[in-house]
C-alpha atoms as an extended CHARMM CRD file, in Angstrom:
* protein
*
       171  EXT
         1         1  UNK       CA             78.3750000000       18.6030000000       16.9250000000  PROA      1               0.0000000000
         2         2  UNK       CA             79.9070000000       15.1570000000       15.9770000000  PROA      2               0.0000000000
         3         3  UNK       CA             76.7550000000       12.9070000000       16.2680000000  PROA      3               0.0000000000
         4         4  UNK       CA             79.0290000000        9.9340000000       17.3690000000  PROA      4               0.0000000000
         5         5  UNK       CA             79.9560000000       12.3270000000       20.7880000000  PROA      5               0.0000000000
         6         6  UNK       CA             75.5840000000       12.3910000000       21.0320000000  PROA      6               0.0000000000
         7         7  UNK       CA             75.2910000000        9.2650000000       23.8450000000  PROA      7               0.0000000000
         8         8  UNK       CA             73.9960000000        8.9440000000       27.0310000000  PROA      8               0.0000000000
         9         9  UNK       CA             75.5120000000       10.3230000000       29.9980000000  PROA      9               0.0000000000
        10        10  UNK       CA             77.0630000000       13.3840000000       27.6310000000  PROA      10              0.0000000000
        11        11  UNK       CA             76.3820000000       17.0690000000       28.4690000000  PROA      11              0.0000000000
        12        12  UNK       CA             75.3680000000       19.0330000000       25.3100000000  PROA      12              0.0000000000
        13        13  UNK       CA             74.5160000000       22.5250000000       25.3160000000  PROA      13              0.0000000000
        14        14  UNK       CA             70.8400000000       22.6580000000       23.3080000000  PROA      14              0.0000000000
        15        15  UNK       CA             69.8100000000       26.2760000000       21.7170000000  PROA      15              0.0000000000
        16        16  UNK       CA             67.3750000000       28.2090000000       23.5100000000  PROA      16              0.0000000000
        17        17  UNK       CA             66.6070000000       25.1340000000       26.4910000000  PROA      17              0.0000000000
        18        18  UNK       CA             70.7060000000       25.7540000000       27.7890000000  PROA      18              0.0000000000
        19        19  UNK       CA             72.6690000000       22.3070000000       29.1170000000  PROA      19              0.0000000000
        20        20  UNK       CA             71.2170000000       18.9700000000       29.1670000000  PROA      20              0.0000000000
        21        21  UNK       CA             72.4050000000       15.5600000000       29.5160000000  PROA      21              0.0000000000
        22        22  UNK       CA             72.0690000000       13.2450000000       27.1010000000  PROA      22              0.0000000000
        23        23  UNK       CA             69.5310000000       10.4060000000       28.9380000000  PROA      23              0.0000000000
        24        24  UNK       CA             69.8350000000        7.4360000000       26.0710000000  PROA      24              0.0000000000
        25        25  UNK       CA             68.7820000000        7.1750000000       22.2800000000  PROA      25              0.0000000000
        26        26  UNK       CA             65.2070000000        5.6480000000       22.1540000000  PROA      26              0.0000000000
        27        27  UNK       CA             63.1630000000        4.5830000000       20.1480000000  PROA      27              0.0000000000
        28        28  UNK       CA             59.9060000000        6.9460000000       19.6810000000  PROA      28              0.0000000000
        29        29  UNK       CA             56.7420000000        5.3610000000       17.6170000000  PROA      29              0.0000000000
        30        30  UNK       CA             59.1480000000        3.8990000000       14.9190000000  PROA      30              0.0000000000
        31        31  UNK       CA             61.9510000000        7.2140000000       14.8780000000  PROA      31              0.0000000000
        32        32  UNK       CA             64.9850000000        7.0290000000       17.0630000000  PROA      32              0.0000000000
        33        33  UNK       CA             65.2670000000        9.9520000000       19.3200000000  PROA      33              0.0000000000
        34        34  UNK       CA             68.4380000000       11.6910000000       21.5910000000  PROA      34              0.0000000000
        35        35  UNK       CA             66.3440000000       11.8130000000       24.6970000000  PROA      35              0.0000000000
        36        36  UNK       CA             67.9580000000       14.8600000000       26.4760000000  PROA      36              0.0000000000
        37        37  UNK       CA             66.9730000000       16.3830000000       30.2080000000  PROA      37              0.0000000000
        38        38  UNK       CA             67.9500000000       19.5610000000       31.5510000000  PROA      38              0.0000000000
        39        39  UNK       CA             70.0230000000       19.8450000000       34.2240000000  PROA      39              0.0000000000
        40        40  UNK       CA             68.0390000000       22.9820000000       35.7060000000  PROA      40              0.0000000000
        41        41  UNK       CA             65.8740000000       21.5350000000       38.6090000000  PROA      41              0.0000000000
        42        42  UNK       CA             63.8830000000       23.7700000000       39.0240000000  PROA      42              0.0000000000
        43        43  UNK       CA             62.9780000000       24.0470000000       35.3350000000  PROA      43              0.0000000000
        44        44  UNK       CA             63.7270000000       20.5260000000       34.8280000000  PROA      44              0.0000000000
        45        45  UNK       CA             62.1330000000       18.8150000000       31.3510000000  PROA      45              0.0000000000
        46        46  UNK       CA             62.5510000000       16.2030000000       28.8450000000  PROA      46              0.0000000000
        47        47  UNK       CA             63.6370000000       16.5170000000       24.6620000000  PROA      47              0.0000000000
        48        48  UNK       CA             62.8910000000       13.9040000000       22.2550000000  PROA      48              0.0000000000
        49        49  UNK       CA             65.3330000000       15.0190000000       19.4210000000  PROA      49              0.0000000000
        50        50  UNK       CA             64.8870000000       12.9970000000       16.4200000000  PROA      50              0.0000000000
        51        51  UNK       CA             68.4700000000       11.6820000000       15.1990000000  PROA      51              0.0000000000
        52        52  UNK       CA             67.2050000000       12.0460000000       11.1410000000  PROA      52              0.0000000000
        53        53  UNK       CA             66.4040000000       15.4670000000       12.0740000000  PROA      53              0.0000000000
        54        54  UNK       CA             69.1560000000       17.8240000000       10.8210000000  PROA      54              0.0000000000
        55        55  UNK       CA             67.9100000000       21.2960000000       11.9390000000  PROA      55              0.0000000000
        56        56  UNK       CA             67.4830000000       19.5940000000       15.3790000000  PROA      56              0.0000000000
        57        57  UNK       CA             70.3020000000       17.8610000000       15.7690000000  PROA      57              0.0000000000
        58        58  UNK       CA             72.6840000000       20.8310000000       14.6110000000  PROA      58              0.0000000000
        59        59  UNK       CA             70.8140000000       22.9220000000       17.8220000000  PROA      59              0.0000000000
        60        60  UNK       CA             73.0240000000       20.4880000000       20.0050000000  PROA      60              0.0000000000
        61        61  UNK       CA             76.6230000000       21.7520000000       20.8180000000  PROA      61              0.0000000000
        62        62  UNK       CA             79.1210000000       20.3800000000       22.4570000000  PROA      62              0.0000000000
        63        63  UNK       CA             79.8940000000       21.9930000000       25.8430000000  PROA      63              0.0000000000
        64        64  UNK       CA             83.8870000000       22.6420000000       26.0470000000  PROA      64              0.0000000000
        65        65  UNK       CA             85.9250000000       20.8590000000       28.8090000000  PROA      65              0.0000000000
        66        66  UNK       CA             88.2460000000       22.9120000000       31.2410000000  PROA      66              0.0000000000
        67        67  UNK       CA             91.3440000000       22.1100000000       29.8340000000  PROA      67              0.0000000000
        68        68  UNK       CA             89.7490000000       23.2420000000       26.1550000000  PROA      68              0.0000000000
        69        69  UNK       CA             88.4080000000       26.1730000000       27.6330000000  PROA      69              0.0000000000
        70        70  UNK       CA             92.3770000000       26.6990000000       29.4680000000  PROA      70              0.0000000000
        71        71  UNK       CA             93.7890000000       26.3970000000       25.9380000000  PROA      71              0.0000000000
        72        72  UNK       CA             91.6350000000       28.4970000000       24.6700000000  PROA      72              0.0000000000
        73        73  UNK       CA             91.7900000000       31.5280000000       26.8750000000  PROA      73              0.0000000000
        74        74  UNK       CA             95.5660000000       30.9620000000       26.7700000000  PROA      74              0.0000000000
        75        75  UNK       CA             95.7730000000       31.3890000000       22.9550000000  PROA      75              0.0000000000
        76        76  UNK       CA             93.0560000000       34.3540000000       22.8430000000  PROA      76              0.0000000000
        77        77  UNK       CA             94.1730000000       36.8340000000       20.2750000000  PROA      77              0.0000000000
        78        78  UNK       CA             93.0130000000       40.3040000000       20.2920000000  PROA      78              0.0000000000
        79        79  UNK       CA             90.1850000000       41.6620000000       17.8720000000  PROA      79              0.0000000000
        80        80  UNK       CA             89.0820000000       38.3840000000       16.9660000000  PROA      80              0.0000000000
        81        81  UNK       CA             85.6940000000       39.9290000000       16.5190000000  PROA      81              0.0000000000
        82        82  UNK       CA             86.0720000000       43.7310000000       14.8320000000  PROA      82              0.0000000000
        83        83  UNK       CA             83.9100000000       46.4030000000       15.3760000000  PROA      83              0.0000000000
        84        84  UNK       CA             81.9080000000       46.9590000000       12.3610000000  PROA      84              0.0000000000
        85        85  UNK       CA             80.0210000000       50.4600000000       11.8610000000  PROA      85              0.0000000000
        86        86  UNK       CA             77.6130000000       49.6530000000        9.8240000000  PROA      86              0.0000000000
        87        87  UNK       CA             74.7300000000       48.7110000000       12.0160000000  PROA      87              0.0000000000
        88        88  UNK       CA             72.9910000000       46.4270000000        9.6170000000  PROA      88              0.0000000000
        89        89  UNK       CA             76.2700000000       43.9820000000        8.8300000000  PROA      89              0.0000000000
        90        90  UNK       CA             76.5460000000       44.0720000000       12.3620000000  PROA      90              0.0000000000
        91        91  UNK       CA             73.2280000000       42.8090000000       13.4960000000  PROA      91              0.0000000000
        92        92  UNK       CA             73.8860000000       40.1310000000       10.8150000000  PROA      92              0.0000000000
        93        93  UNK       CA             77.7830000000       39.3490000000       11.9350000000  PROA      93              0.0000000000
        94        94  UNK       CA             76.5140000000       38.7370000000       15.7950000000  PROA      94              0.0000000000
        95        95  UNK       CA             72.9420000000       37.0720000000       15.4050000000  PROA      95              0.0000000000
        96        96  UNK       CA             75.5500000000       34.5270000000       12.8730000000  PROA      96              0.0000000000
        97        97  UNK       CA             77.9170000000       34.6000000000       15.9030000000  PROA      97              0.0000000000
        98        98  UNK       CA             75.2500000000       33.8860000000       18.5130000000  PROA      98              0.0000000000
        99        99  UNK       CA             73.5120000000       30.7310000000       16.2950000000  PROA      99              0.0000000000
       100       100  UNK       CA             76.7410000000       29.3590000000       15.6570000000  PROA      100             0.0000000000
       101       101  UNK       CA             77.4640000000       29.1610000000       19.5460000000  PROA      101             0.0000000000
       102       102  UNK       CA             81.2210000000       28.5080000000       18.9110000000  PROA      102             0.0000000000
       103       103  UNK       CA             83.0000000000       29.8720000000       22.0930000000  PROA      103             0.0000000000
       104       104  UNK       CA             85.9870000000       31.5770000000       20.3370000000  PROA      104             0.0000000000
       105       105  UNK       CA             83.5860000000       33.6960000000       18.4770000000  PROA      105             0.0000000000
       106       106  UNK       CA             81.6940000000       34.4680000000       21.0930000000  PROA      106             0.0000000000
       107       107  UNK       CA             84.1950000000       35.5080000000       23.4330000000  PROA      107             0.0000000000
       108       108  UNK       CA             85.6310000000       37.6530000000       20.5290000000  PROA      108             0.0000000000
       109       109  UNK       CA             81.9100000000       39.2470000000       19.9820000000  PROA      109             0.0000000000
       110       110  UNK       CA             81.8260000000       39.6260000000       23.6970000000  PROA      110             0.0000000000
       111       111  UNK       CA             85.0240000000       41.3340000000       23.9950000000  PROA      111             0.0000000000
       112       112  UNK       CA             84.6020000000       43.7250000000       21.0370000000  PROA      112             0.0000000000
       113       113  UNK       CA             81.5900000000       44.8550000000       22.6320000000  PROA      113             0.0000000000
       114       114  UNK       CA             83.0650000000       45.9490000000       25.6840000000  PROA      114             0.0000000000
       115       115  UNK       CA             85.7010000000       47.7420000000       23.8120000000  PROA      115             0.0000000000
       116       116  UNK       CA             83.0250000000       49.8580000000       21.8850000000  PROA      116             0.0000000000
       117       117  UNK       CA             81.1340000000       50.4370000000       25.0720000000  PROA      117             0.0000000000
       118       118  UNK       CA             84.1220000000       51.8610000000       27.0600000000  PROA      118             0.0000000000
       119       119  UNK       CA             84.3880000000       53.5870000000       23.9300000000  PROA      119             0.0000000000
       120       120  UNK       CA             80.6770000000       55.1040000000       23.9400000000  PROA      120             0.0000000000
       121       121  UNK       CA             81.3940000000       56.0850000000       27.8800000000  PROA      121             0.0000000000
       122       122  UNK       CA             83.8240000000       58.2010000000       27.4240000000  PROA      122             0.0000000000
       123       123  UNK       CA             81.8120000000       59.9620000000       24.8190000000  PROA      123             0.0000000000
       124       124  UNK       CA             79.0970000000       60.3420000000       27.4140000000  PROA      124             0.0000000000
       125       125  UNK       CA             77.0420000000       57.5560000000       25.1290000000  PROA      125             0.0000000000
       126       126  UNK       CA             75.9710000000       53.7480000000       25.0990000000  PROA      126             0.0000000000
       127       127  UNK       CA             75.5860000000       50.3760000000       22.8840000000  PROA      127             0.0000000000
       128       128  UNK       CA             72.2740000000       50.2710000000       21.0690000000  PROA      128             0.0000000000
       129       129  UNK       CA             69.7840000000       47.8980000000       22.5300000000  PROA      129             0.0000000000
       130       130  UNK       CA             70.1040000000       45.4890000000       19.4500000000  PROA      130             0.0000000000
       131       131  UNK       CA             73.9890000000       45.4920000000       20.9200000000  PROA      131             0.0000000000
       132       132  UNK       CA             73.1780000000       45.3830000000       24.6880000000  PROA      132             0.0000000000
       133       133  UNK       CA             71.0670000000       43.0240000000       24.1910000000  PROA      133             0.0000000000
       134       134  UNK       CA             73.2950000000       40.4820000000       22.3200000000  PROA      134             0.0000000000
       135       135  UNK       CA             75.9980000000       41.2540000000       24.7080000000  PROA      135             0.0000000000
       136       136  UNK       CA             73.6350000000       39.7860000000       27.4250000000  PROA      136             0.0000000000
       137       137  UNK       CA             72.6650000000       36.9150000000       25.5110000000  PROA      137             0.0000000000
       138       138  UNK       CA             76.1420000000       36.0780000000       24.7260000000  PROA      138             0.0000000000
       139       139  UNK       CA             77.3960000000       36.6280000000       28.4940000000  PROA      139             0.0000000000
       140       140  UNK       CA             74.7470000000       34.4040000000       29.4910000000  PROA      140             0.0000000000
       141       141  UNK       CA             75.9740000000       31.5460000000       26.7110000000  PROA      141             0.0000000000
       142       142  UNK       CA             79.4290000000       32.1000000000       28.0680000000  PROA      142             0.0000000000
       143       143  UNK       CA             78.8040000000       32.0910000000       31.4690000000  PROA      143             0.0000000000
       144       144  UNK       CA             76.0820000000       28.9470000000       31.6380000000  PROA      144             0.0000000000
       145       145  UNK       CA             79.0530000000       26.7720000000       29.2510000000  PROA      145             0.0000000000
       146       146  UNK       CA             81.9830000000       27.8690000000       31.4700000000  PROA      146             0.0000000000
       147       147  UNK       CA             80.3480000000       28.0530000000       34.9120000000  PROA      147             0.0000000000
       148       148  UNK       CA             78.9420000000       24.0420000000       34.6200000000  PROA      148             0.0000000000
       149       149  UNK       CA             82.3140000000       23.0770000000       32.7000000000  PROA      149             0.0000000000
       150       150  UNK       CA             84.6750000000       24.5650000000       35.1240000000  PROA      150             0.0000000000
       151       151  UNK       CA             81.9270000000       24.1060000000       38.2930000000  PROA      151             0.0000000000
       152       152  UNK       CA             82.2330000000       27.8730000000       39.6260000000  PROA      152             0.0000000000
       153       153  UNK       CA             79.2460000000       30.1800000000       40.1360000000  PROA      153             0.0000000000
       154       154  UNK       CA             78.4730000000       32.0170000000       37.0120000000  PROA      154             0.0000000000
       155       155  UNK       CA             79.2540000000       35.3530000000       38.7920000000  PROA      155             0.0000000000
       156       156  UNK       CA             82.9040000000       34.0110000000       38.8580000000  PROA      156             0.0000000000
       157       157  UNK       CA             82.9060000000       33.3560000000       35.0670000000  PROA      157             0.0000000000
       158       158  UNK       CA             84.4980000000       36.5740000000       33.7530000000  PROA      158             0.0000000000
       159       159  UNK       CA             87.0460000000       36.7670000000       36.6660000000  PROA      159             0.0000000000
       160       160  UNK       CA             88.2720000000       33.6100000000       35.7010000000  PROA      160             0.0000000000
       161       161  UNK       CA             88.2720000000       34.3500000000       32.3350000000  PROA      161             0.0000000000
       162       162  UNK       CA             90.2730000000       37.8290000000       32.6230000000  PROA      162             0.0000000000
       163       163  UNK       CA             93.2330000000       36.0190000000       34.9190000000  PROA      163             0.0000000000
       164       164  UNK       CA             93.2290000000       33.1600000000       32.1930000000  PROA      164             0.0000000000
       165       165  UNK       CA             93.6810000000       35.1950000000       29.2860000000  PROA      165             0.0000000000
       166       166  UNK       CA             97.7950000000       35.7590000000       29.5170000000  PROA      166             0.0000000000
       167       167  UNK       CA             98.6270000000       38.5240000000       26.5750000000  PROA      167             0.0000000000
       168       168  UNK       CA             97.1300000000       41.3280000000       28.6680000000  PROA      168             0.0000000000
       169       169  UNK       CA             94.2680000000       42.0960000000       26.8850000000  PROA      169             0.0000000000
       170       170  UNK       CA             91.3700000000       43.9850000000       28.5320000000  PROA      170             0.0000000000
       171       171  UNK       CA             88.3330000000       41.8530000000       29.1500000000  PROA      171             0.0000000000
């Protein structure tokens, strides 16, 4: 993310903590700090990020607006993400996906998935658990960005995003 876009009253998504708003940039014992709170009540904490700290920092990520998360569904191209059969590449290809928490890769990952899963069902067979599990991860990354961007319940995310998406594809 762009530090100049890290300022208070911003929404960033943070790895691993979810969506937080950015409180102010303080100063911290000499070291300026992003000063970030979750927006989770009931979990509800404080982060002191240090701005000089790159590995940090680049754990914020911007949170897309409706009308980038309209354009995007609306230019969705099919197999963005490819299934790839060798299990190791793979694991490697989606954990990269997952850290990078872009949203068009994501929602490519998310819909290749699905396709090899339908897949598996017919055959009477299912994802592994490295891919089920990564599949949940990135639904939940999807539907936490979307469902506080476009302020719908999460359970509404993928309906919203399957009558977005306009060149038929199957979500």
């Amino acid at each position: 993310m762009n530090i100049n876009k890290i300022k208070p009253g911003v929404y960033v998504y943070y790895v691993s903590v979810g969506i937080c708003e950015v409180k102010a940039v303080e100063n911290v014992n000499g070291q300026e700090h992003y000063v970030l709170e979750t927006i989770n009540e009931k979990d509800s904490c404080k982060l002191f990020i240090p701005t000089n700290n790159e590995v940090m920092v680049g754990r914020i990520h911007h949170i897309l607006t409706k009308e980038e998360i309209d354009a995007v569904l609306n230019d969705y191209k099919e197999d963005l993400v490819v299934w790839n059969s060798n299990r190791k590449e793979r694991t490697e290809q989606f954990t990269s996906i997952i850290r990078s928490y872009d949203f068009v890769q994501i929602l490519g990952m998310v819909r290749c998935l699905y396709v090899k899963s339908n897949e598996l069902k017919n055959e009477k067979k299912r994802l592994s658990t490295f891919d089920s599990d990564i599949l949940k991860k990135a639904q939940n990354i999807i539907d936490e960005m979307l469902s506080f961007s476009l302020k719908i319940p999460r359970q509404e995310v993928g309906d919203y995003i399957r009558s977005s998406i306009n060149n038929g594809l199957t979500f």
